[in-house]
Structures are given as C-alpha cells and as structure tokens.
C-alpha positions in Angstrom: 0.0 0.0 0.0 2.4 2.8 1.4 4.9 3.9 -1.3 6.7 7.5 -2.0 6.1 9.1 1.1 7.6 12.2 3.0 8.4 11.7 6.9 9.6 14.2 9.2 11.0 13.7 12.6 11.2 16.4 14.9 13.7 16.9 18.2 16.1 14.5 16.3 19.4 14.2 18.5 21.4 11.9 16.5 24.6 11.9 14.9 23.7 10.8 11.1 27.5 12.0 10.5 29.0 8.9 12.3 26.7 6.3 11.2 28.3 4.0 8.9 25.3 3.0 6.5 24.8 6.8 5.2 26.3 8.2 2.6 26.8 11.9 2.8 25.6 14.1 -0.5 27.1 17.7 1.4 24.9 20.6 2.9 21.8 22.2 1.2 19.9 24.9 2.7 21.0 24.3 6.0 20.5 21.0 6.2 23.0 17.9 6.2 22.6 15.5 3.1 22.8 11.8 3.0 21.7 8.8 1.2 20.4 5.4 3.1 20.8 2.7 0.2 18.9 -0.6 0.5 20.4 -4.2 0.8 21.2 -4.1 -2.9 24.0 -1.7 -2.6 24.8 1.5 -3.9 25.2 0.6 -7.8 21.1 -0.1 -8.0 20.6 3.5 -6.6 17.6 2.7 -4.7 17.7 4.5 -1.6 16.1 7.3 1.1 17.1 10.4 0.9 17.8 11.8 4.6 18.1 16.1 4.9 18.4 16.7 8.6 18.4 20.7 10.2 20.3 21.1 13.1 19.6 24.4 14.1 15.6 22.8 14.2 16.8 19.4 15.1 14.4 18.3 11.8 15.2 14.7 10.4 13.1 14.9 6.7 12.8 11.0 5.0 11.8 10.4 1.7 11.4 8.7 -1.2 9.6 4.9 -1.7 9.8 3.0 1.6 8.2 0.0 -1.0 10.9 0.0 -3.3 13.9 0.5 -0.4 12.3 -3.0 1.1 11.9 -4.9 -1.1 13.6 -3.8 -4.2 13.9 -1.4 -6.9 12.6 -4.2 -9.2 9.9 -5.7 -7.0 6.7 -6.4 -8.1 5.1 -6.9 -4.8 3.5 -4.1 -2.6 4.1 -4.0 1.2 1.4 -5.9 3.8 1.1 -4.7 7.5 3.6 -6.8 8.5 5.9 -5.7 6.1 5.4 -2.4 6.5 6.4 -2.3 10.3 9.1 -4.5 9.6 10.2 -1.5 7.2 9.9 1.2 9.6 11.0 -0.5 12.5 14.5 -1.7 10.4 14.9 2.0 9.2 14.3 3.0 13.0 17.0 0.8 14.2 19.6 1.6 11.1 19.2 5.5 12.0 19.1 4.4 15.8 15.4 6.0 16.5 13.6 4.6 19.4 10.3 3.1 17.2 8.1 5.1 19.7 9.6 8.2 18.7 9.6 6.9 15.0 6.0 6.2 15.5 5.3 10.2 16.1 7.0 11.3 13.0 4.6 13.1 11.1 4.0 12.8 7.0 2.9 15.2 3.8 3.1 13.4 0.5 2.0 9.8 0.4 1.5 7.3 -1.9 -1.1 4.7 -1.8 -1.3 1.9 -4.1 -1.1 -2.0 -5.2 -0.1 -3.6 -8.6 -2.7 -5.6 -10.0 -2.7 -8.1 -13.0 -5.5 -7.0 -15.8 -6.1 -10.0 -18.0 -5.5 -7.8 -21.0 -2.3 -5.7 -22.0 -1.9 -2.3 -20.4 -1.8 -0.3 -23.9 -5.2 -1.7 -24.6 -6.6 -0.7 -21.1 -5.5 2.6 -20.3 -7.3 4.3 -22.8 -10.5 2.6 -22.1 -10.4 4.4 -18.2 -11.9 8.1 -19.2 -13.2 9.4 -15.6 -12.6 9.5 -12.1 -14.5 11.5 -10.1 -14.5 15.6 -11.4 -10.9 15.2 -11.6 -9.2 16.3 -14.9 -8.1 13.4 -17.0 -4.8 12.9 -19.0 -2.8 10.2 -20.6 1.3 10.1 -21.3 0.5 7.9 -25.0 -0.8 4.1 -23.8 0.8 3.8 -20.6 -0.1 5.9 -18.2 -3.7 7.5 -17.6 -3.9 9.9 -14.6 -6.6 11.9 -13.2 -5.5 15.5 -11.2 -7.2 16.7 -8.2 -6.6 20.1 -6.0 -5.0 17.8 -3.4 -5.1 14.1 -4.6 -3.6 12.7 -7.8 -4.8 9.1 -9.3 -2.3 7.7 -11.4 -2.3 4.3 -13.3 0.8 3.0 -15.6 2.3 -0.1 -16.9 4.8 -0.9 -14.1 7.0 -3.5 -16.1 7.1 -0.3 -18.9 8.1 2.0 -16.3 10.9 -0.2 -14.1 12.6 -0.6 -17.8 12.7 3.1 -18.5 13.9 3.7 -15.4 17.0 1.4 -15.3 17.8 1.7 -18.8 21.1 3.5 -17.4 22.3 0.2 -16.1 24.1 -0.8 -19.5 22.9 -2.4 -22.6 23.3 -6.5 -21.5 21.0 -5.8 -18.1 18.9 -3.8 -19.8 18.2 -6.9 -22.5 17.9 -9.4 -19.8 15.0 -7.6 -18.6 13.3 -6.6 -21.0 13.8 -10.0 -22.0 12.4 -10.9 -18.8 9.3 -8.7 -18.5 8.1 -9.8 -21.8 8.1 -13.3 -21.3 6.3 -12.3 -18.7 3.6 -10.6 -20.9 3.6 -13.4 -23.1 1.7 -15.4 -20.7 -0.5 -12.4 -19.9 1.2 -11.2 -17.3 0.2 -7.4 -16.9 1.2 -5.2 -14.4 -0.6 -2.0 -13.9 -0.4 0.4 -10.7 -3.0 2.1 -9.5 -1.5 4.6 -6.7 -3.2 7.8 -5.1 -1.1 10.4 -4.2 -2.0 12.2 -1.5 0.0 15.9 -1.5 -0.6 16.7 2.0 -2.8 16.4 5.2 -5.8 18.0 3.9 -6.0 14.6 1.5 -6.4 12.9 4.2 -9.0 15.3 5.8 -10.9 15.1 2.6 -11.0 11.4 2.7 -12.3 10.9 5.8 -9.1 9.8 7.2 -8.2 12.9 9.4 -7.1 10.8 12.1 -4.5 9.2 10.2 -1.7 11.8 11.5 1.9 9.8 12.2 3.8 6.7 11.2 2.0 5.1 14.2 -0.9 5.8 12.6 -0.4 4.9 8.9 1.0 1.3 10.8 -2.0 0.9 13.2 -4.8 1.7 10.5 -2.6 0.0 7.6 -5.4 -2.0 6.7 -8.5 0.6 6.5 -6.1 2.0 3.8 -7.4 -0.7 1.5 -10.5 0.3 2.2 -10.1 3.8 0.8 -8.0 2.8 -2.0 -11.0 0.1 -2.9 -13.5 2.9 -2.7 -11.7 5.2 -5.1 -11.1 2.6 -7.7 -15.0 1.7 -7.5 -15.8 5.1 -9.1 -12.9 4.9 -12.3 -15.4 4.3 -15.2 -14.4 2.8 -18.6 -15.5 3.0 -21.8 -15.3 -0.1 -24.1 -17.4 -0.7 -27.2 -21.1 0.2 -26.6 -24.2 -1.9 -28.2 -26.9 0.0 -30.2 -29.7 -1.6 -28.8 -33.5 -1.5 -29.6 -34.3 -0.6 -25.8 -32.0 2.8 -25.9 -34.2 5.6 -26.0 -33.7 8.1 -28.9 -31.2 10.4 -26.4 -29.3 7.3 -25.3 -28.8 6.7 -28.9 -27.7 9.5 -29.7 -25.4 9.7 -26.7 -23.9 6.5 -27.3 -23.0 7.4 -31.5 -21.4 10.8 -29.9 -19.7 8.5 -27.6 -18.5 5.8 -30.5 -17.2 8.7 -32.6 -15.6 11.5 -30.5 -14.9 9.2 -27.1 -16.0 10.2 -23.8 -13.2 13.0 -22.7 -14.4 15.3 -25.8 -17.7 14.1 -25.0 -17.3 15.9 -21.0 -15.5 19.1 -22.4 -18.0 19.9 -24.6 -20.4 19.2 -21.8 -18.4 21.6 -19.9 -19.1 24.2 -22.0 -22.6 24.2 -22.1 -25.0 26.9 -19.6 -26.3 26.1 -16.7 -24.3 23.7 -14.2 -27.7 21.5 -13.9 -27.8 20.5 -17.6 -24.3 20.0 -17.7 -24.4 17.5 -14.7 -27.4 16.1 -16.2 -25.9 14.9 -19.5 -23.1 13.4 -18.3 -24.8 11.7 -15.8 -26.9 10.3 -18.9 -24.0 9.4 -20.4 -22.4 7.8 -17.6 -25.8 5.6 -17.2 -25.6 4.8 -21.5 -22.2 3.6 -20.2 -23.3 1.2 -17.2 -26.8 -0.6 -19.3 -25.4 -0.9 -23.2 -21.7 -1.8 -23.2 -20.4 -5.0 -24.8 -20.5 -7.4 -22.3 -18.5 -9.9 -24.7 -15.5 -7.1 -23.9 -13.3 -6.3 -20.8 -15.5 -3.4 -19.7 -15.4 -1.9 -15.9 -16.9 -5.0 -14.5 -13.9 -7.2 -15.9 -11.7 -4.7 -14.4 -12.8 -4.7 -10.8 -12.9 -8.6 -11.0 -9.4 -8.5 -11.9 -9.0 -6.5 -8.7 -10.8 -8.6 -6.6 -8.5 -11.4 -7.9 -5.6 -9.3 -6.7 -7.0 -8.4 -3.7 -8.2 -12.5 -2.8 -3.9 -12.9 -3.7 -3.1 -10.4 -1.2 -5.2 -11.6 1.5 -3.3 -14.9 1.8 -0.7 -12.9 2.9 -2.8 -10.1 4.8 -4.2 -12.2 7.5 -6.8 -9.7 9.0 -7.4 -8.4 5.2 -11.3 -8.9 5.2 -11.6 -9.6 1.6 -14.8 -9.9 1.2 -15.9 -6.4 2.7 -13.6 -5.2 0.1 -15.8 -6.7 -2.4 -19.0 -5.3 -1.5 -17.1 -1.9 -1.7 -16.0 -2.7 -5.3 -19.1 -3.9 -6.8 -22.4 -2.0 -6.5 -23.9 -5.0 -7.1 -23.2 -7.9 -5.7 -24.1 -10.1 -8.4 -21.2 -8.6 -10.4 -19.3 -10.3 -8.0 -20.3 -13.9 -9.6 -18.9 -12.6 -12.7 -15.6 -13.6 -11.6 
C-alpha cells in the first residue's frame, strides 16, 4: 500500500554524521545530506534520501519505503507486517527509538497496489476516461492519470516503467530484462499500478481519514487504507465498445454514437461548455448511465476490471491475515451479483 512518502522527525538528536550506512551528499539549505541505500548496494541507486536541520533538530525522510524493502525491481507491494518490519529496520539503522519513529509526522503519500489485468496495459489505459471531477490525462498508452486540487490518481504499466527507469544500467542488463518482462507478458502477465497520491494532510481530511496523522498511525490503521483505495477505484469508469440496442431511448442513442465517434473525454469538455451547471451535470450523468446498461458485455468493460481487482486483492489476503476480503468486495461492486462474474 504505502509507497513515496515524506516523513519528518522532529527533536532528532542523532549523529547521522557517524553512522556508517549513510552516505553523505554535502549541505543544502542548511541541512545535512545523506543517502540510506537498500540491501542491494549502492550501484542499484535505490535509496532514502535523509536532509536533517540542526539548528531545528528536523530529520526529513523520503522517497519509496516499498521500493527501499523490497527492491527497486519488485513487483510486490508492502502488507502490514511488512510495513512495520520496514519502519521498525529503518528505525534501528538511523538508531530512533520506534516510539519516537511512530510520532513522525507525513505530507506526500503514496497509496497503491499492482494488479494483473487480464489484457495488456496499452489496450486498457485508454479505455479508463473518468474519475470523479478530476481532470483526465494520458502520457501515450501507458499511463492515464486523473488531477485533483489535493489528490492525484495515477495508473501505468509498471513493467514499462521499471525498464525506462533502469535503462542507465548498461545495454546486456537492460536486454535481460526486458527479456524478462516480456516473457512475462507473453503469458499475460500485466502489471498495472493504481497509486493515489496524497499531496498533504488536507487529502487525508478530505478522505475521511483525518485521524490518520503519524507513522503510528499509517502502521496501526494499515489495513483501512485498503478500504479507501478500494473505494476510489469503485468510481474509475471505462468506456469499451457500446451496443446500439432496440431498448435505448432516442437520447441514449444518440449519446452512445457521440460516444462511439468522439470518445467520452471530448464528449465531458463539450459538456463543460454548455449553460447552466444543472444541464451540464445532467448529460453526463446520462452518459455515464448509456455507459453502465449498453456496453459490450462480450469485452473487458469496468466490471472485468474490478474482478481483476478482486482477484488481486483475494492474492493479497493470503498474505494479509486480517485483510477482510470480502468487505472489500461489497465496496467494489455495487452490485453484488457482479461479484459472480468472476
């Protein structure tokens, strides 16, 4: 679940200078610089960056606590147990007493999982046109995003982006995994991440998750945060081929031929630009509704998608003890008899 995130510890008293598993990168801004690289070592340059104030005696962490665990190539995301296993070994490296740890505070956060869609990633991402009020927008068929005034939804190929990002690695690693990653496809293994990034506390307020304050409290409500990322992904909405059918209504017709030729997102900014804040609301509310009753059920449509969810989120909970799975569900899917789909 947790991923990027920024920690800061205040009434820090310890000497980062002497201790043998930083790395110093110098002074900025009146802060001392260092580097905490992960059990791969310092050539994989995965690591937390550490900026630490004196004068304040402010200790600032960040960068991905997911990828410094378990690996800058990992596929997996971290559990509960993993996650205070995380902290608490980057509590005892920096030698923080993990109650103290536990009252760092946080800003930006990342919450996500990697799920396996049954079809590729280029063919999915520009199927998922809306997500909330949030405005939409797409980096070619990889990644589709949706931007908020406080929280960001972003969804990418992951296999696409751990290549790009290690592509400085040299020419034979860089083969062997691409090499890797599309055998991988080849037997329809997709990896897409869903992550929400939350820019600061007020994302939290705005979720209903105001209580959710500290490192102690990320760790003791690590669960619920499935809950909220389940939620969010239960209003993404795609658009596959509809079905003129004999029971649309003349509008829905119509709706659904503007919606076959110019595609939903042209179909919402010209919506935008009509009067009256009612009748804009109104038709795409129609549209949304010409969505849910007349597309192809033959094709992966949103119901496929949250199935392939579910089917990640039944894999987790093996490993997730008190992960209630099935709660998660009824979150997911409206109705439940989408469920059976599966």
């Amino acid at each position: 679940m947790i991923d990027n995130i920024k920690i800061t510890l205040r009434k820090f008293k310890g000497n980062l200078s002497e201790n043998p598993n930083l790395e110093s990168q110098g002074n900025s801004f009146k802060s001392e610089v260092y580097r905490l690289y992960n059990y791969e070592g310092k050539e994989k340059e995965v690591y937390l960056l550490l900026k630490y104030n004196p004068d304040k005696q402010e200790l600032v962490i960040k960068n991905s606590i997911r990828k410094w665990y378990l690996g800058g190539l990992s596929l997996l995301d971290l559990t509960e147990k993993t996650a205070n296993k995380a902290f608490s070994k980057i509590s005892k490296i920096l030698g923080i007493d993990m109650k103290d740890f536990r009252k760092a505070t946080f800003t930006k956060c990342e919450i996500g999982l990697i799920i396996r869609p049954r079809i590729p990633v280029g063919q999915l991402v520009p199927m998922i046109v809306k997500y909330s009020t949030f405005k939409r927008y797409n980096i070619s068929c990889e990644t589709v995003g949706f931007k908020g005034e406080d929280v960001e939804l972003k969804m990418y190929d992951k296999t696409q982006e751990l290549l790009d990002k290690n592509k400085k690695k040299g020419k034979y690693d860089q083969k062997a995994k691409e090499k890797a990653f599309k055998a991988l496809s080849d037997r329809n293994y997709n990896f897409f991440r869903i992550e929400f990034d939350m820019f600061d506390k007020q994302s939290f307020i705005n979720k209903d998750m105001a209580h959710v304050r500290t490192i102690g409290d990320i760790l003791d409500n690590y669960l619920a945060l499935y809950s909220f990322w389940v939620k969010e992904i239960s209003r993404v909405v795609l658009l596959n081929k509809l079905v003129m059918s004999k029971d649309m209504t003349p509008k829905q017709y119509m709706i659904a031929r503007v919606l076959e030729i110019d595609g939903f997102v042209s179909f919402e900014s010209n919506c935008l630009k009509r009067g009256k804040g009612n009748v804009r609301s109104r038709l795409l509310n129609e549209a949304l509704e010409v969505i849910a009753q007349f597309s192809n059920l033959r094709k992966y449509d949103v119901n496929k998608f949250k199935v392939d969810i579910l089917k990640n989120l039944r894999r987790i909970g093996k490993k997730e003890e008190n992960l209630n799975v099935d709660a998660l569900a009824k979150i997911l899917f409206k109705d439940e008899d989408d469920i059976n789909r599966e």
